[in-house]
N, C-alpha and C positions, 0 to 999 in steps of 0.2 A: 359637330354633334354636341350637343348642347346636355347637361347631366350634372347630376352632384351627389360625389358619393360619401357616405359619413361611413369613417370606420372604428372612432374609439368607441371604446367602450360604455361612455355616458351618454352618446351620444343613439348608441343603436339600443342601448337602456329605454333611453328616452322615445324613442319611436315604437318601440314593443310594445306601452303602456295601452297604447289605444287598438291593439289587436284581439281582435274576438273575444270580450267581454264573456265570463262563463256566467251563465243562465243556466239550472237543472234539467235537466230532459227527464221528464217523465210523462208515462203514461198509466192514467189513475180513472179508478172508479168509485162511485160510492154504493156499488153492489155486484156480490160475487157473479162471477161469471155462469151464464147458461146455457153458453152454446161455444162448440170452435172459436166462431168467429169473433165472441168479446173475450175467449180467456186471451190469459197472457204467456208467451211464449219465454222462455227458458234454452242455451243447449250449448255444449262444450267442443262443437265440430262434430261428434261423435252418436254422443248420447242427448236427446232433446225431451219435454216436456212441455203440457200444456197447464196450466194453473185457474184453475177457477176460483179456489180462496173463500169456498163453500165453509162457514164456519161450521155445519152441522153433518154433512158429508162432502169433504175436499177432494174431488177428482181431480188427478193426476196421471193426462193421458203422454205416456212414454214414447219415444221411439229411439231405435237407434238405425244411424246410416246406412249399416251393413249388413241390417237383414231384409234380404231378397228372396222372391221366388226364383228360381232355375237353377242352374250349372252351367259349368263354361259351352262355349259351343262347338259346334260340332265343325271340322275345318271342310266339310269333302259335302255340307249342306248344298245341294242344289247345284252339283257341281257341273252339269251342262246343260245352265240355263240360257248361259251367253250365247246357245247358236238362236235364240229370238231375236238377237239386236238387229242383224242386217235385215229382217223380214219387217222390223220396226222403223227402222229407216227406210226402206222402198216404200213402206206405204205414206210416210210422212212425207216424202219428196214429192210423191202422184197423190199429194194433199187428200190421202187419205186417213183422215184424221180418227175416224171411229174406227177404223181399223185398229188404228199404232195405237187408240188407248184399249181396245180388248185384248192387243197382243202385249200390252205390257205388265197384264195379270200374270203372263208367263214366267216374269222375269221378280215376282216378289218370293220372299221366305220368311220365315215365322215371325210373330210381333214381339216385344220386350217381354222380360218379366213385370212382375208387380213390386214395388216398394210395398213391405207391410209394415203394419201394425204392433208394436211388441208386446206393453201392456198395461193396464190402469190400477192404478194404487187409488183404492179409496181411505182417506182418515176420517173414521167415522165418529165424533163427538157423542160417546154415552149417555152423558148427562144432557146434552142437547138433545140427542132426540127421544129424551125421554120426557124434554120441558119443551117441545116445539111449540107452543106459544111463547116462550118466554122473548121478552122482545133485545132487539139487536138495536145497540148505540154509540153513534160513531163512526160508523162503519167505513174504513178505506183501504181500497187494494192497489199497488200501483207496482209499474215497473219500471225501477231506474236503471235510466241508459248508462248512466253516468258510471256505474258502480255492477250491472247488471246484474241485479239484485230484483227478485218482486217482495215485496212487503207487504201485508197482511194484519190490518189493527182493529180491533173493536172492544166493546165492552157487554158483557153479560152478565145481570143478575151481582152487581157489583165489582166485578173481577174483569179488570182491561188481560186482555189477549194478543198476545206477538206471533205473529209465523213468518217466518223468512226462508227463498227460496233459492238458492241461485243452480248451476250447472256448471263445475268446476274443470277444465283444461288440463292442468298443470295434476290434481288427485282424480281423473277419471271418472268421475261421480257427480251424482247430484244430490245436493243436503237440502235437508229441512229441519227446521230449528222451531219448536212450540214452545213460548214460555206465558207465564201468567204473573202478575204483581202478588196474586200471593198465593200463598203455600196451599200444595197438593190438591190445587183444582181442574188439574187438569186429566182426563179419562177416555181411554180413545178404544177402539176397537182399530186393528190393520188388516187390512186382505189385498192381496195381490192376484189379479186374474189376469187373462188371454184373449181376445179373440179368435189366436191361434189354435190350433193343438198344443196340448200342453197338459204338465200335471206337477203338483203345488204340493208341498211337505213343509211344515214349520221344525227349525232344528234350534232348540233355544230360545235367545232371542232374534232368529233369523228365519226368515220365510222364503225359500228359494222355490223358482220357477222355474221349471225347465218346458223348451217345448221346440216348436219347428216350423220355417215358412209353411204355404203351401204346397202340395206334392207328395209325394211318397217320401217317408223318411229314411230312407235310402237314396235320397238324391236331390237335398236340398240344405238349406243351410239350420242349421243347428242355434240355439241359444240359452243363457244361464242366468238369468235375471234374479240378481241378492238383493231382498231389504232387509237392513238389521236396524233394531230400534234400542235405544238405551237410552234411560229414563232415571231421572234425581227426584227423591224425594218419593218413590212411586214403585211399583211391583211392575211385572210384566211373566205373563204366562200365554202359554199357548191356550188357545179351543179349538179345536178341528187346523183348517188348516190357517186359520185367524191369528193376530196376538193382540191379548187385552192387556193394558196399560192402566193402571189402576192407582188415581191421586197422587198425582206427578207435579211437580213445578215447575221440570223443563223435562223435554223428549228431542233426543237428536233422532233425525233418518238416514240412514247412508245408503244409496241408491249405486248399484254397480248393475253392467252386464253386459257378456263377450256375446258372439257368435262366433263361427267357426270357417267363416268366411275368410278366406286366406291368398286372395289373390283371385284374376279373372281365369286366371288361365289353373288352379286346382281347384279339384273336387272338391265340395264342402265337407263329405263325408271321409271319402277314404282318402283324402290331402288336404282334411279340414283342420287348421287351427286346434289346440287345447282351450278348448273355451271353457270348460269349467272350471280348469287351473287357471287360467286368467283370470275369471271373474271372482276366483278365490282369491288369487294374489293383490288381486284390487281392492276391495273389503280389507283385505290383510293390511295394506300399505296403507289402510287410514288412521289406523288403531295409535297409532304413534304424534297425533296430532290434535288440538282440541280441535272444538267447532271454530274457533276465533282462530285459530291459524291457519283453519283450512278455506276460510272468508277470506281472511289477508293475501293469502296464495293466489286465490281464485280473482280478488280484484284486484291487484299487482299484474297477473297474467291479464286479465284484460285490458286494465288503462293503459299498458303500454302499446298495444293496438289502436284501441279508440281514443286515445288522450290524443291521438297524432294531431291530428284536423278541429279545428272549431270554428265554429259560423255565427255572427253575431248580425241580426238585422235589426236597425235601429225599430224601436220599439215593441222588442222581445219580451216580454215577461210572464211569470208562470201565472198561469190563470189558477186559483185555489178554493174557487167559488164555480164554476162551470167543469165536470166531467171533460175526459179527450173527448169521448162520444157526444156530450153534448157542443162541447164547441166544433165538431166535424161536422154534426146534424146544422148549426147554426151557419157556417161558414157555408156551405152550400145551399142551406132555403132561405138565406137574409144575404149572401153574395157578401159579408161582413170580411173585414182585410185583418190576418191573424197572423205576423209574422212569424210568431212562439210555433204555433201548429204547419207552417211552412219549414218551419228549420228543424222541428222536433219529424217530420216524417222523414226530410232529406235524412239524420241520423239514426233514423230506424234503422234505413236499409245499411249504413254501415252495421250495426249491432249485428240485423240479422246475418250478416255473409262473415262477422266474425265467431260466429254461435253455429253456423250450419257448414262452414268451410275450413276443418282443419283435420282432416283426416285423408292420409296420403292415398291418392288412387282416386278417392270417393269424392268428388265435388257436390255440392250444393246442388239437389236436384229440383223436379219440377214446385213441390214444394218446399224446397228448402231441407229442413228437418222432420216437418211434422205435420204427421198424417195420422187419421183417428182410422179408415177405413182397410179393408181386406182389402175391397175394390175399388181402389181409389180413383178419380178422375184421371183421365189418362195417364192410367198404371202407377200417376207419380213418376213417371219415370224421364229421360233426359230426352227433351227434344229437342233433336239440332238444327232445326231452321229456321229460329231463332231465340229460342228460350232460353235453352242452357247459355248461349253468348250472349246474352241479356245478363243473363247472372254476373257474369261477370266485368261486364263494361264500368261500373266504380273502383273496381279494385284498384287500378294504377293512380286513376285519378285521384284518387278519395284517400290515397297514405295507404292501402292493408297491400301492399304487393304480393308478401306473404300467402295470401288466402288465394294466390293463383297455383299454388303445388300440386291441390288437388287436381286441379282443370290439365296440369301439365302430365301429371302421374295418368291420367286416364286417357288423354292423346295418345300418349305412346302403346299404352294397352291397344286402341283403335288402331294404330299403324300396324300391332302384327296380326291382326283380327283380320283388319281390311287389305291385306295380299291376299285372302282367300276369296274375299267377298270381289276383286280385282278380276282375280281369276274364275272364281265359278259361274259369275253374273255377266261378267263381261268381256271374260277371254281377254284380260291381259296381265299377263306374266312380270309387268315393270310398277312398283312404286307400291302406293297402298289408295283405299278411298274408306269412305264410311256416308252412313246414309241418313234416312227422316229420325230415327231413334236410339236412341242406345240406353245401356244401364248397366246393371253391376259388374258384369258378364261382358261387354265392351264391345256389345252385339257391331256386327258392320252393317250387314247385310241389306238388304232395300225391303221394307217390309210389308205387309198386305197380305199373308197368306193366300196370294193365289185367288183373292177375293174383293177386295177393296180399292178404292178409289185411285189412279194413279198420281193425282191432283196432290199426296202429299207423300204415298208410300215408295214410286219411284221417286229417288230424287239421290246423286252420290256425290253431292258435292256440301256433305255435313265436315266430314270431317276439313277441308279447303277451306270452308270457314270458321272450323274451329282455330285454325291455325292463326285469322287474325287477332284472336286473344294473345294468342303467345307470342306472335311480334310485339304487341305492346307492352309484353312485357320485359322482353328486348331493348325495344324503343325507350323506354320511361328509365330502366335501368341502367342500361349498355350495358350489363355484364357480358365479356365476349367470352367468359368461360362456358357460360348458359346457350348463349347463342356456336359458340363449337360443336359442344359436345351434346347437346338436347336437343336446340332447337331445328340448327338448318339443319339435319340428319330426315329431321320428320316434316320439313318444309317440301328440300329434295324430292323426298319419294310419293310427298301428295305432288308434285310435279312432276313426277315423273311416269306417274299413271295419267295425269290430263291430259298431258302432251303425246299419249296415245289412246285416251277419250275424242278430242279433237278433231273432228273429220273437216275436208272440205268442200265450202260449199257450192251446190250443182247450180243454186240461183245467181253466183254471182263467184266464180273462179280464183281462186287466190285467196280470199274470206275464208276465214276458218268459224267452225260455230260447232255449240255440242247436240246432240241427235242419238237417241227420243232427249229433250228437254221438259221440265216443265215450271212455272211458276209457282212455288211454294203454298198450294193448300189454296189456289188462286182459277178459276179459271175465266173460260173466253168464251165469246158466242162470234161465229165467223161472220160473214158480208148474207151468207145464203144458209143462217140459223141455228148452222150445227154448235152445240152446248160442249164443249170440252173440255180437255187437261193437257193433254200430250201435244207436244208443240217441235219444231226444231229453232234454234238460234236466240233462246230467250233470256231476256235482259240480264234476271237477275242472277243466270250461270258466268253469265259473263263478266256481270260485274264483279262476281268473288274473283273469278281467275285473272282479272288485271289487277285484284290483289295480293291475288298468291305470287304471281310470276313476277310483281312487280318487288313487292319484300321480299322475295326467293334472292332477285337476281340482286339486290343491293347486300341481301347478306353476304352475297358469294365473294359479291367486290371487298368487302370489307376485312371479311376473313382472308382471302388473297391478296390485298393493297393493289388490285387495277381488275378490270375489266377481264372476264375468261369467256374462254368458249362458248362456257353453261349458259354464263349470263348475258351473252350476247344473245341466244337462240331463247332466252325466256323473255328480252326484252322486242327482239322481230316477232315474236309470235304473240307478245302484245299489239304490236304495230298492224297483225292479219286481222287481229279477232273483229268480226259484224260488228261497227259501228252503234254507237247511240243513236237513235234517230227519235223526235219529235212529231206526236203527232197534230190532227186538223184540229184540235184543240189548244194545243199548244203546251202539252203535256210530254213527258216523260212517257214512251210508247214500253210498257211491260213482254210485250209479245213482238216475234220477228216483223210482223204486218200491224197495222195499224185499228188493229180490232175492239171492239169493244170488250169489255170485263161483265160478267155477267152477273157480278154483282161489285157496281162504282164504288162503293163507300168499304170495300171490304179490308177486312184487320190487317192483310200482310200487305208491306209494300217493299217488298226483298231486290225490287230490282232501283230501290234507293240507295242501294248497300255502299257506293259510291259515295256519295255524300257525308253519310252517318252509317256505322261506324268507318265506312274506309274514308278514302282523303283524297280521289282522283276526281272530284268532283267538288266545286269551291266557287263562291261567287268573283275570287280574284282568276283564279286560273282557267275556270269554264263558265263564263258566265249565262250563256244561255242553254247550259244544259243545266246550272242552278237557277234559274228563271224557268226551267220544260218542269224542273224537282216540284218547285214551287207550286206552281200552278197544279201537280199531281195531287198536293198536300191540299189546296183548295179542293179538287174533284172530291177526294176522300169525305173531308168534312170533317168535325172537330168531336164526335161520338166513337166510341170504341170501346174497344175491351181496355183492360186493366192494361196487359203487356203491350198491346199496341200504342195505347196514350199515352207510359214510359219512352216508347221509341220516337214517337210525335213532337214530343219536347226538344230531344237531343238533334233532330231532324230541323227544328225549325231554329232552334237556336244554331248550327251553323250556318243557317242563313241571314244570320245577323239579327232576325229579329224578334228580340226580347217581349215584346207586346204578345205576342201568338206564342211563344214559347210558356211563358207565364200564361197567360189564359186555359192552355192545355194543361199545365200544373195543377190549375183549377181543378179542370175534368178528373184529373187523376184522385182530386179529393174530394169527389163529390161522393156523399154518405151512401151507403149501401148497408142495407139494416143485415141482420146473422141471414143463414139458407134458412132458415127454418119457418120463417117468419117473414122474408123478402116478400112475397107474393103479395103482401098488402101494404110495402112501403117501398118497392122495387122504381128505380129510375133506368131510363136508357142505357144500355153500355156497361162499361166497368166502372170502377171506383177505389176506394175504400171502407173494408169493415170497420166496425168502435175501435178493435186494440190495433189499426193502420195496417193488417195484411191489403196484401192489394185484393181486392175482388174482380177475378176476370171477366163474369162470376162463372163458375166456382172459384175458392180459393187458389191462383196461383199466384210463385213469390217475386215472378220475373216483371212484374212491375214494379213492385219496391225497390229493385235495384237498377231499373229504366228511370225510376222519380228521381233517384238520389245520384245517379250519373247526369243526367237532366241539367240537376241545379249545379254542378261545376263547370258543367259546358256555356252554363250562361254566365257564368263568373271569370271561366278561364278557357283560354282553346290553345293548344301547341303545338300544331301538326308546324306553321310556316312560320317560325320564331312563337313567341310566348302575347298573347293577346288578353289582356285586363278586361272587364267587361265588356267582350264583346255584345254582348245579350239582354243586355242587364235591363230590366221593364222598369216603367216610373214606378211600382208601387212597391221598391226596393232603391228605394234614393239614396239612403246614407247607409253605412256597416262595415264589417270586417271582416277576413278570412284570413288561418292561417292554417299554414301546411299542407297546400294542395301543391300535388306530385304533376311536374310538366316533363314532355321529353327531353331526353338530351342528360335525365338524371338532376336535375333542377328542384328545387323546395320553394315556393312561392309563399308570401303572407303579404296581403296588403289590407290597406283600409280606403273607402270613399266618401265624400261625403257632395250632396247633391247631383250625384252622376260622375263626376270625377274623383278619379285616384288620387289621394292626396298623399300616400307613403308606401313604400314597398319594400319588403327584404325579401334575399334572392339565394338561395343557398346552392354549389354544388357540390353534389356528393361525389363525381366522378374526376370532377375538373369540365373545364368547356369551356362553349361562348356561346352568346343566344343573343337578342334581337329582343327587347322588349316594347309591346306596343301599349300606348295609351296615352290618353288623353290628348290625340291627334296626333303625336309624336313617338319616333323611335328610340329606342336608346340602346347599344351596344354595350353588352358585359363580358366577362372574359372573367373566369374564375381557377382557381385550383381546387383540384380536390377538396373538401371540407370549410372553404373558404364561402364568406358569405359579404354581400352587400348591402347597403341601406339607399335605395333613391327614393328624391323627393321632387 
């Protein structure tokens, strides 16, 4: 073994100088926002906002995580629905396929709630709009990554103008800071409204909202939304339910608000949270701090998050002369190479999942934070087959492990949900399962109302794949207190309802396969034309449960020190399950039979799960079923939605190759003008909007964090020792990275330059030993705890 390890101190000095170079991340404009899709987004896990930076009236669309339509659910829903399965099965054995999918309308119950709305704060500039021609100069809005801050500068009629915006973690709240160069120019009108139900009383200087999801207010959740405004140099009084603000020099806003939401499992109402006294005590707990301390607090609280990871690609710099929006318009209709806008998306999607994922129970849902609508595109709410574990695929990788508590807090709500949904749907009494949706309420259930497609509403194996988030987060950490007492608890029992899911099969004796099946939101057209969904033995059930059974049964070994029982009978009953098989194409066969897909290029391709995110699939260990992957990734074609061309990336990049992985990186940044206005600049597929949400289109956020998982995977991969660029495309030849999180509990930083590694430091948190690949060669390290190395 051939290695050189430098450990003084001048020496690993010396090697750090040339790692990830900081460059500013920002995303700017030089005109306020007019739609969703170019404002700029704000949010403290909790509480999030949209900014448009309107110097003459600034909309300020709010939301916070927690308020939902419904109540918990009801355990005895549907409670014998389960005697449809065997009638589901017989007909799917005597391939009677339109049968099993009209008999499996039997077997759904009610859809999610809605994620709402909370509410919009206009600042309405008095003297603006009473000089609306007067003209705007200067004008820039932008939002730095770096500091998570949006800023707000112009000049009017003499008088330069500041607004600064951020969404504070650490004070609950989000501030806005108006100042002016000079004295008491500044005059505003406030109003706080709803889309909701609601009703608005100004007390002082504070204008509180009260109001309530959708539903009877007797059985939904509750909220209390304070702004209170305090002004130097300036008056403030009430008019109706307004406050006018009258020749100020500076105006702080302090933005709070509870709901009464208190858990999945109590009522909002009669076991709802004190939200009004919270939303008091938070207002209350600001009063004690300037605006400059509560800035300090709020960027402290985030750089120690986001400071983790930086990504330096030779030829980075901020562009100061071209818009984000216009250099996204340009990089996509000139095919122009922008590394700045490559590394500025990748760190979006940290930003975003540090800003939408800190509130315990409640993970980052379909979109993220923020949502302006009642009726939001699919409810907004949590899809599990594959969105919501989309969301989360950066986290381990990308340094925020942290921001997986949420995703963990709401598994275990799904475990006790889904022993009923076990039991009422499918008649068994052992473990838990969960299905196509969930939301605040930690729905299990398989959804459809008894009416809709079973193509996505049957489907229980959500929760089974939720579970491979939370091994990695196992995997990246080892913590074996997590993994005791959290994790295998909720692995176990999604095992322990498959393993009485699992029938065997009449085609071939001794194979075990699940029945009804179906592919994800996916269907098939047979030999003799029939168009379906409901299936037995299909791929991509099976490819999650040689996930589950296979992380199950190594946790088991682990927490035991050898081999048990359990884990013997999860690792044979991997050895049963229906095989992979390839089809006349030479493809990756999604269905038990070798069928056609009724639509080839379509978004999902779940029975990859294998490959990308799991790891039983690899061009070292299987290589012609990552040659059948391959060529499926061919059939598909290189168009797609937003969240699918996230997954595209990460999919091709562990096939080694960087070329196709990078070019789908493209797709993911091809310009997608606002919804409002698309129709007359609209391209194929997904994309991204101006301020880099993904466009699926509509807005959802599970491609920004499929981009930004994407580009680690092409930088780094650690399932079988720790792998340097494996991925890595020509038009990213020299650069740096530091602080990507590998398994085994590992801290990576290296730099390359023409395609090789030219330095590396290797840190473990836990202690260990790992395998490092690059630059054709191996190298063996062996660390302790907190100990770190430098190879060259």
């Amino acid at each position: 073994m051939r290695k050189t390890i430098l450990a003084t101190a001048t020496l690993l000095f010396s090697a750090l100088t040339s790692f990830a170079q900081g460059v500013p991340l920002r995303i700017w404009d030089n005109r306020p926002g007019s739609f969703f899709e170019n404002s700029m987004p704000i949010g403290n896990g909790k509480l999030g906002a949209m900014v448009d930076g309107n110097p003459h009236c600034d909309y300020l669309k709010l939301n916070d995580i927690t308020l939902w339509s419904g109540k918990p659910i009801d355990p005895n829903e549907d409670a014998g629905a389960h005697k449809w399965i065997p009638q589901i099965r017989k007909a799917l054995f005597e391939e009677n396929y339109a049968l099993a999918d009209s008999l499996q309308l039997r077997v759904q119950g009610h859809n999610s709630a809605w994620y709402q709305p909370l509410s919009t704060l206009c600042i309405c500039d008095v003297k603006a709009a009473a000089n609306a021609d007067a003209p705007l100069k200067n004008y820039r809005r932008e939002l730095d990554l770096d500091s998570s801050l949006v800023k707000v500068s112009y000049e009017s009629e003499g008088v330069s103008y500041r607004r600064e915006y951020f969404a504070s973690h650490p004070g609950r709240a989000i501030m806005v800071r108006l100042t002016a160069n000079k004295p008491h120019a500044i005059s505003l009108q406030l109003s706080l409204t709803s889309l909701l139900n609601h009703q608005t009383r100004v007390e002082g200087n504070t204008i509180r909202l009260m109001g309530h999801a959708e539903g009877h207010p007797d059985s939904t959740v509750h909220f209390c939304n304070l702004l209170q405004a305090k002004a130097t140099g300036g008056t403030i009084t009430a008019q109706d339910s307004t406050l006018l603000i009258s020749n100020a020099t500076q105006v702080v806003l302090y933005i709070v608000n509870e709901t009464s939401y208190n858990g999945f499992d109590k009522h909002p109402v009669t076991q709802g949270a004190p939200y009004v006294q919270l939303a008091e005590t938070d207002l209350k707990n600001l009063q004690n701090c300037t605006f400059e301390q509560l800035k300090q607090n709020h960027t402290d609280d985030y750089q120690a998050l986001f400071g983790r990871l930086a990504l330096h690609l030779d030829g980075t710099k901020l562009d100061m002369h071209r818009t984000t929006e216009q250099q996204l318009q340009d990089y996509t209709k000139r095919g122009e190479t922008n590394p700045y806008l490559e590394t500025l998306y990748f760190q979006f999607g940290r930003y975003l999942l540090i800003s939408s994922s800190r509130t315990p129970g409640v993970p980052a849902n379909l979109q993220g934070l923020w949502n302006p609508h009642v009726r939001a595109p699919w409810r907004s709410n949590y899809t599990v087959n594959i969105n919501l574990e989309e969301n989360y695929w950066p986290a381990q990788v990308a340094n925020l492990a942290e921001l997986t508590t949420p995703l963990v807090g709401m598994v275990k709500a799904l475990s006790v949900n889904g022993r009923y949904a076990a039991r009422n749907y499918y008649g068994i009494n052992e473990g838990w399962c969960s299905s196509h949706n969930t939301d605040l309420w930690a729905m299990t259930n398989p959804v459809g109302e008894k009416r809709e497609s079973p193509e996505w509403a049957n489907w229980n194996l959500g929760g089974a794949w939720l579970l491979s988030n939370l091994w990695e987060q196992y995997d990246f950490t080892r913590d074996r207190h997590y993994l005791r007492h959290t994790l295998y608890p909720l692995m176990k029992g999604a095992c322990d309802f498959m393993l009485q899911w699992l029938v065997e099969n009449p085609k071939q004796p001794g194979e075990l396969i699940t029945a009804p099946s179906t592919s994800p939101e996916n269907e098939y057209v047979t030999p003799d034309g029939y168009h379906g969904t409901t299936v037995y033995g299909g791929t991509a059930d099976l490819a999650i449960l040689r996930e589950l059974f296979a992380n199950t049964a190594t946790a088991d070994e682990i927490l035991n020190g050898r081999p048990t029982a359990y884990s013997k009978i999860l690792r044979q009953t991997i050895g049963r399950l229906h095989p992979y098989t390839i089809g006349k194409e030479g493809d990756l066969n999604e269905w038990y039979y070798d069928w056609n897909d009724f639509d080839p290029q379509h978004r999902h391709q779940t029975h990859l799960i294998g490959l990308y995110p799991g790891h039983h699939i690899a061009p070292e260990t299987t290589p012609e079923l990552a040659e059948a992957a391959r060529k499926t990734l061919v059939q598909k074609g290189d168009i797609s939605t937003g969240w699918s061309t996230g997954w595209r990336i990460n999919l091709w990049a562990r096939l080694y190759n960087g070329e196709k992985a990078y070019q789908i990186y493209r797709k993911l940044l091809t310009y997608v003008a606002p919804d409002a206005i698309r129709k007359s600049d609209a391209g194929p597929g997904g994309g991204t909007y101006p301020n880099l949400f993904d466009a699926h289109p509509p807005f959802q956020i599970d491609g920004n964090f499929g981009g930004t998982a994407g580009v680690c995977e092409m930088l780094m991969q650690s399932a079988r020792g720790i792998r340097l660029l494996p991925a890595l495309p020509a038009a990213w030849p020299s650069g740096s990275v530091k602080g990507l999180c590998a398994r085994g509990g590992f801290v990576v930083d290296f730099s390359w330059r023409n395609g090789s590694v030219t330095q590396v430091r290797i840190k473990s948190n836990v202690g260990g030993q790992t395998t490092l690949y690059y630059n054709g060669k191996a190298h063996k390290v062996k660390l302790k705890a907190g100990k770190e190395a430098v190879l060259r």
